[in-house]
C-alpha positions in Angstrom: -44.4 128.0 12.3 -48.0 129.6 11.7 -48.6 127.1 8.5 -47.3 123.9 10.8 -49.9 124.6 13.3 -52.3 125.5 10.3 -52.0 122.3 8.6 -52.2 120.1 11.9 -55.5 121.6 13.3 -56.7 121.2 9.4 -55.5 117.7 10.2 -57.6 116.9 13.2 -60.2 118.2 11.9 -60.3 115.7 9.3 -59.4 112.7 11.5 -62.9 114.1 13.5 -65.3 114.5 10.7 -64.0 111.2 9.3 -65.0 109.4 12.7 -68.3 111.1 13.1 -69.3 110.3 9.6 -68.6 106.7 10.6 -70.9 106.8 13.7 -73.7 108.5 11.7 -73.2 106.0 9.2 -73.7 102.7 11.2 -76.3 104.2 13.3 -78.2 106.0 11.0 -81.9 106.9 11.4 -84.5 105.1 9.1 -84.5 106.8 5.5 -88.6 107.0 5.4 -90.9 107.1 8.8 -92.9 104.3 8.0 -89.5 101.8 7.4 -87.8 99.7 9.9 -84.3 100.2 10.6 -82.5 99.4 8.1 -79.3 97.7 10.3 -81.3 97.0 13.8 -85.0 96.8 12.2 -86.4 93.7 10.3 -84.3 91.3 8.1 -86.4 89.7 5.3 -87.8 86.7 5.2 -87.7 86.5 9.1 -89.9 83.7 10.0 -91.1 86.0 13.2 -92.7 88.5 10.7 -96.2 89.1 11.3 -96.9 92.1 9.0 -96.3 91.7 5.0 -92.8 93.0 4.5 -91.6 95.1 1.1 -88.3 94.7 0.3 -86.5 96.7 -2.7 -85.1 94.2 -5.6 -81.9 95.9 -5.7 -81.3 96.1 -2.0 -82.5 93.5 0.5 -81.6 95.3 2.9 -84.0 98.0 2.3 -87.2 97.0 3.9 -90.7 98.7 5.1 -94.1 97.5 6.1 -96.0 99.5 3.3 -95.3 99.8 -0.3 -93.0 102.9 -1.1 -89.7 103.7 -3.1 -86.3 103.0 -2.4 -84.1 105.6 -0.8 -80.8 104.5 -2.6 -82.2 103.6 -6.4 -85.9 104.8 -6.6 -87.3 101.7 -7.1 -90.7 100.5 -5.9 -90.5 98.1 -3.2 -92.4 94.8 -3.4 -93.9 92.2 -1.1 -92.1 90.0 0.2 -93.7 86.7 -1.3 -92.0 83.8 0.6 -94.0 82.6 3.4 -92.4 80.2 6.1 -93.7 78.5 9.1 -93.2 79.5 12.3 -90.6 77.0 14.5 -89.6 77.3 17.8 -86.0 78.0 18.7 -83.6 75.2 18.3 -85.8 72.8 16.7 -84.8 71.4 14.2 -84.5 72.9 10.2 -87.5 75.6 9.6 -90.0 73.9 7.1 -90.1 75.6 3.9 -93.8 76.4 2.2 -93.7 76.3 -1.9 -95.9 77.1 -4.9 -96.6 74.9 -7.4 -95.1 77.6 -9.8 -92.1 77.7 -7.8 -92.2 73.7 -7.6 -92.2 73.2 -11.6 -89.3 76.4 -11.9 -87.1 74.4 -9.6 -87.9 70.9 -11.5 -88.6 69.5 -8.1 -88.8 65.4 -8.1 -90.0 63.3 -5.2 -89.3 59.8 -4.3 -90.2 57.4 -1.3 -88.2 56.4 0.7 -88.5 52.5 0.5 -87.7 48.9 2.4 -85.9 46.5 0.1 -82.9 44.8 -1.3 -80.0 46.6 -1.1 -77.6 44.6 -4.0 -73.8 45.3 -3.7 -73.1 45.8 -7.3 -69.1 46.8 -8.0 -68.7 49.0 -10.7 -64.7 48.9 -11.8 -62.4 49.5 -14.8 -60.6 46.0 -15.6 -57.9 45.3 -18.0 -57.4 41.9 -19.9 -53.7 40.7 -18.9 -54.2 37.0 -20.5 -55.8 35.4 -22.6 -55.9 31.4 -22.9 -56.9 30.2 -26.1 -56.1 26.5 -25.3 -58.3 26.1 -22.3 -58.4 22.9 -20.6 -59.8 21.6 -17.6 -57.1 19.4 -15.7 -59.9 16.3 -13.7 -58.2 14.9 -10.2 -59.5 12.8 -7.9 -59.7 14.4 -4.3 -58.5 11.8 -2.1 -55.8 8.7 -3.2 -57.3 5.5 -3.6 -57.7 2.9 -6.7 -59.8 3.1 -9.5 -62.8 1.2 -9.4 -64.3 2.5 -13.1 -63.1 4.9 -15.7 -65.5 5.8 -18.8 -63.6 4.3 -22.1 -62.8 7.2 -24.2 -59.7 8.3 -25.4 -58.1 11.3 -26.6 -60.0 13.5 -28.8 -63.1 11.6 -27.5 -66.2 14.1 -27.0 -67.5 14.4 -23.3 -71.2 15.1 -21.6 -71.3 18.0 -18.8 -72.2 15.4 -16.3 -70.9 12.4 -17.8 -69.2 10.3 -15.0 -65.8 9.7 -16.2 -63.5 7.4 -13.1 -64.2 6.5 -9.4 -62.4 5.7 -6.6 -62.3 3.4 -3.6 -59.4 3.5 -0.4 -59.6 1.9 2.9 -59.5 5.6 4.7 -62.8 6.4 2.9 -64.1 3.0 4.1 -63.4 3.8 7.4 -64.8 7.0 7.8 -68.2 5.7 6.1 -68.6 3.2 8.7 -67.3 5.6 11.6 -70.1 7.8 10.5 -72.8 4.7 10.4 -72.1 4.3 14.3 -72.0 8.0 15.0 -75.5 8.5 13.5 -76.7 4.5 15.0 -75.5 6.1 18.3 -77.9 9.8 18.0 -74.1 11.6 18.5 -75.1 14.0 15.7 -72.2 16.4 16.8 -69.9 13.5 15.6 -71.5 12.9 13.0 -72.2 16.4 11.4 -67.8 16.1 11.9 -67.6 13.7 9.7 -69.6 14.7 7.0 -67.5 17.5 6.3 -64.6 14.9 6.2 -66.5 12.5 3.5 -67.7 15.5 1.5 -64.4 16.8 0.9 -63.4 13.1 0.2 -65.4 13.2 -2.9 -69.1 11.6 -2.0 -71.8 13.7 -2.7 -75.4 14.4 -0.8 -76.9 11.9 -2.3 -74.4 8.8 -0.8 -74.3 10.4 2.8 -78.1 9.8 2.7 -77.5 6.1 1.4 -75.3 5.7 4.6 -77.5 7.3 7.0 -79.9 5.4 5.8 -78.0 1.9 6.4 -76.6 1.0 3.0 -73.5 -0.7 3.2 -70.4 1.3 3.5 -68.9 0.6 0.6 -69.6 3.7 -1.3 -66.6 4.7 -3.9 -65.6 8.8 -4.5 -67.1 9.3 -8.2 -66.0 12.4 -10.4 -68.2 13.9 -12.7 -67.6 16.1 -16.0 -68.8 20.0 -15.0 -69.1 20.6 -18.3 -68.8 19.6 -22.6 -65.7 19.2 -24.0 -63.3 16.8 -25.5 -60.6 14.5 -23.9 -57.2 16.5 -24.6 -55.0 13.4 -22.6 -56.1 10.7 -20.2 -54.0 8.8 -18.1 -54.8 5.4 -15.5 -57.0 2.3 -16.0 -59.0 0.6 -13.7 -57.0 -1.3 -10.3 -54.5 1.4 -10.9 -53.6 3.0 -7.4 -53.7 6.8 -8.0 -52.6 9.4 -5.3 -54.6 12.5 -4.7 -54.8 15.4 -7.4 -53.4 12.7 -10.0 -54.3 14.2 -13.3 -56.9 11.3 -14.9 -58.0 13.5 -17.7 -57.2 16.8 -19.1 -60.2 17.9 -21.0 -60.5 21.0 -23.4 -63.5 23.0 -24.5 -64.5 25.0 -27.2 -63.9 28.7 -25.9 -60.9 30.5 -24.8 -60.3 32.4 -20.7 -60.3 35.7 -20.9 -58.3 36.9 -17.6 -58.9 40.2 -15.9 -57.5 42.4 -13.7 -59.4 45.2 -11.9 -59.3 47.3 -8.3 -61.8 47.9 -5.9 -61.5 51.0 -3.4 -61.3 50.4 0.4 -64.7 50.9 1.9 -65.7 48.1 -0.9 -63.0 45.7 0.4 -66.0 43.3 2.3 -68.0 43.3 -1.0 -66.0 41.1 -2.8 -64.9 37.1 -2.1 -63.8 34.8 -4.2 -66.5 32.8 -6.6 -68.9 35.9 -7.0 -70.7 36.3 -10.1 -69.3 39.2 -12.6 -70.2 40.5 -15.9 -68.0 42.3 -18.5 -68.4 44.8 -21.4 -66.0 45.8 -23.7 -66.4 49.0 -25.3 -65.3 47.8 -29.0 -68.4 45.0 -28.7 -71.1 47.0 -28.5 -74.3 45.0 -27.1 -72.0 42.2 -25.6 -72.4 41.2 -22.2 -69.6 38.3 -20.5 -70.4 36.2 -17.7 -67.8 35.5 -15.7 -66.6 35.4 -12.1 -63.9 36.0 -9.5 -61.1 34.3 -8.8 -58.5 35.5 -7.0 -58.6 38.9 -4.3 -55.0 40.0 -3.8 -53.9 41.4 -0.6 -54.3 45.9 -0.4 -51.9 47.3 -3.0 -50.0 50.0 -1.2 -50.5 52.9 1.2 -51.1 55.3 -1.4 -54.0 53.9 -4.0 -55.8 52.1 -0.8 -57.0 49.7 -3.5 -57.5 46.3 -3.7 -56.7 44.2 -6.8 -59.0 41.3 -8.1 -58.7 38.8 -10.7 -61.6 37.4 -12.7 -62.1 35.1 -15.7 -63.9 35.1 -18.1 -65.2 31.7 -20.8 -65.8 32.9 -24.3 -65.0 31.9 -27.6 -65.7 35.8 -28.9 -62.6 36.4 -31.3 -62.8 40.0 -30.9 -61.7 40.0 -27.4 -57.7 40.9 -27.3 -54.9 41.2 -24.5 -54.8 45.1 -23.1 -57.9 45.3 -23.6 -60.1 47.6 -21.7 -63.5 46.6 -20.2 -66.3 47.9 -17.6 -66.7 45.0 -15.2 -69.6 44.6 -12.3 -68.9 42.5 -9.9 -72.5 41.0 -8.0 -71.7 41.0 -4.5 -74.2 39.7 -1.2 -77.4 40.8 -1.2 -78.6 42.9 1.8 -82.3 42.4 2.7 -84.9 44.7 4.9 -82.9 48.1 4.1 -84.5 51.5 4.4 -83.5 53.3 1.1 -83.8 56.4 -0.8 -82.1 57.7 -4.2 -78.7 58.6 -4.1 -79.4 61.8 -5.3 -81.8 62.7 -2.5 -78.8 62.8 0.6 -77.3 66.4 0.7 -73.5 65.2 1.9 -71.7 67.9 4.1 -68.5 67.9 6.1 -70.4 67.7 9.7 -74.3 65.4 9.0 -76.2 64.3 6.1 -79.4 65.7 5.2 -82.3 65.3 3.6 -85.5 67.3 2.0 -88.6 65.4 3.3 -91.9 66.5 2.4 -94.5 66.6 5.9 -98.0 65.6 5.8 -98.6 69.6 5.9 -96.8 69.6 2.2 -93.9 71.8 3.4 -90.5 71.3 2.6 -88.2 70.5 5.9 -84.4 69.2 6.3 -83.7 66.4 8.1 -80.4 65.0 9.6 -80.4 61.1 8.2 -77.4 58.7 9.2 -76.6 57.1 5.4 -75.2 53.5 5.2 -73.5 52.2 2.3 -75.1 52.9 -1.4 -75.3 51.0 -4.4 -76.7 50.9 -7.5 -78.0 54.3 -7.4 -79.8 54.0 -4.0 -78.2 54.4 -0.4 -79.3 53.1 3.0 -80.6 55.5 5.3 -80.0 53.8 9.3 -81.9 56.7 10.9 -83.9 59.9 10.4 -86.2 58.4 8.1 -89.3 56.2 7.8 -90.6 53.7 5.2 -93.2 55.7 3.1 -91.1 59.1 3.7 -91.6 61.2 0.7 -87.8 62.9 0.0 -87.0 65.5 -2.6 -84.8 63.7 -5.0 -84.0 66.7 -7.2 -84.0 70.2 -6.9 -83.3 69.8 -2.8 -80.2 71.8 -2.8 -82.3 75.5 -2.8 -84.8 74.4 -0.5 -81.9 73.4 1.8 -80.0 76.9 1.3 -83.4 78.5 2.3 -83.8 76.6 5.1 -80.8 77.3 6.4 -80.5 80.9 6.0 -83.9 81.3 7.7 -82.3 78.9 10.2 -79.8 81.6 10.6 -82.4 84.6 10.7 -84.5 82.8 14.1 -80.6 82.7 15.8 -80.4 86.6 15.4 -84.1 87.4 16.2 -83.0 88.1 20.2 -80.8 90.8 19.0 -83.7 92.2 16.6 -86.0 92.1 19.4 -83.8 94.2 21.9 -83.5 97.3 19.2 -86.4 97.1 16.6 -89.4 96.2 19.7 -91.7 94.7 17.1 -91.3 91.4 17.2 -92.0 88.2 19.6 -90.6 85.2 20.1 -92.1 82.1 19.6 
């Protein structure tokens, strides 16, 4: 019974010195009277300091304000060699002073931040699905009527791009040139602009709208053109033959094969992209190559789960190397965007909450600024606020200067609680 209440009061015992040495140990007295309190005193790097601070390079947390050694390693203690500037509470990121030598360490790069074009370029894998070797051009006539002339050549007859190869009169083209003669005669331009639409897509170009407003006589005839060389593969129809609309007159070939692609395009660049854009191709077997090409066909989303959007382009060469399966790099040129405020990609620091950016002051410190980015391309992205033309940004090398902003950031939040214990600071 003795040992029992032997080993329990050698029990307590423990239990108490283990709590006291706790309590000692998180509120400890400074190791050396001339240091701050090591827990309660001064961090470093506080932008409130207005002594020279030494801190010891193995323990931050060791500081004094006059050279010394180390309690915990022996080590001498060294200035503290990062100056900041003073903010005021609240305000913003603190701005960040730098020496040249830390400048070319950190391989720092600037870059303005500029009002221009901003091109929507689409940068997209592609895959050749087909390949036409046989390509023809099928020629119609866009509205039914009678031919009036057709050029005499035959199959296997050579044609100009440009060369006019039929026209054709009918009594509902007639009637809508004259119905637009007394629209215009009348100053009932509302009509009228109606009605152009109607006779362009019956065939007649600029040029015979201005005949007729002009006053020629409305007799004018739908002529089709060739949009490009080639050779006549079959022609059909001879003059005072009446021909319905999309009647195939001539099916022409040319001297290159269509090469058709199929790429996809991710969600947010869904507006980008129409039908009839401009693209390029480059195949990684044809080194050097460049295809010209264009869009002709935007499929509908593919799917819940890709969020993609498939596009079909085609592309007129008579390269044999090209094959079906095929992979290729394709660009498509979208619309151009004009008066845009823009800085390097590379310059936005993207986080979950804002976007920032590292922009150089007047004063030559380094501060972070929240910036509102827009949509990017071609290795610059739109800034809609935050920024002003001429800015000077960091554009490499911003990602430190942000850190260190934002720990000193984190230092000013805790200087009220510094100030109630250590007595040695003031706020700003």
């Amino acid at each position: 019974m003795a040992n029992k209440k032997l080993i329990l009061v050698a029990a307590l015992a423990g239990v108490t010195g283990f709590i006291i040495g706790q309590q000692s140990f998180f509120y400890q007295r400074p190791l050396f009277a001339h240091q701050s309190e090591i827990i309660l005193g001064t961090l470093p790097g506080s932008l409130l300091q207005e002594e020279d601070i030494y801190v010891c390079p193995m323990h931050p947390e060791i500081t004094s304000d006059s050279p010394g050694d180390c309690p915990i390693c022996g080590m001498d203690l060294v200035k503290h060699q990062h100056p900041h500037l003073p903010i005021k509470k609240n305000v913003g990121f603190p701005a960040i002073s730098i020496s040249p030598t830390v400048k070319h360490n950190l391989g720092i790069k600037t870059a303005k931040a500029k009002v221009g074009e901003l091109k929507h370029s689409v940068e997209t894998i592609g895959k050749i699905t087909r390949i036409d070797l046989t390509a023809r051009r099928i020629i119609t006539p866009p509205t039914s009527g009678i031919i009036t002339y057709i050029v005499d050549k035959y199959d296997g007859d050579e044609v100009k791009a440009g060369e006019l190869l039929f026209s054709i009169s009918s009594e509902q083209l007639l009637e809508q040139e004259r119905l637009f003669q007394e629209l215009s005669a009348s100053g009932d331009t509302s009509a009228a602009s109606l009605i152009i639409a109607q006779l362009i897509s019956s065939g007649l170009s600029n040029e015979q709208i201005s005949k007729l407003q002009s006053g020629k006589v409305a007799d004018l005839s739908t002529e089709v053109y060739a949009k490009e060389a080639g050779y006549i593969f079959s022609r059909r129809g001879n003059i005072g033959d009446s021909i319905p609309s999309r009647f195939t007159v001539f099916n022409i070939g040319s001297n290159y094969q269509v090469v058709e692609v199929t790429a996809e395009i991710f969600e947010r660049q869904w507006g980008w992209v129409k039908k009839g854009q401009k693209a390029t191709m480059i195949v990684r077997g044809l080194p050097g190559l460049v295809f010209s090409g264009k869009v002709v066909d935007v499929e509908p989303p593919v799917g819940y789960t890709t969020r993609s959007l498939e596009v079909r382009l085609k592309f007129k060469t008579d390269h044999p190397g090209l094959s079906q399966s095929m992979f290729a790099h394709v660009s498509i040129i979208g619309k151009t965007r004009h008066n845009i405020l823009m800085v390097p990609k590379d310059s936005v620091i993207r986080t979950g909450d804002k976007d920032r950016v590292v922009m150089i002051r007047d004063d030559g410190l380094f501060q972070p600024v929240i910036v509102l980015a827009g949509e990017e391309s071609g290795g610059m992205i739109e800034i809609i606020s935050g920024l002003k033309n001429n800015d000077t940004v960091v554009s490499s090398g911003q990602f430190l200067i942000d850190s260190e902003s934002n720990l000193q950031s984190a230092f000013n939040r805790m200087t009220p609680y510094q100030d109630l214990h250590a007595g040695k600071h003031k706020q700003d």
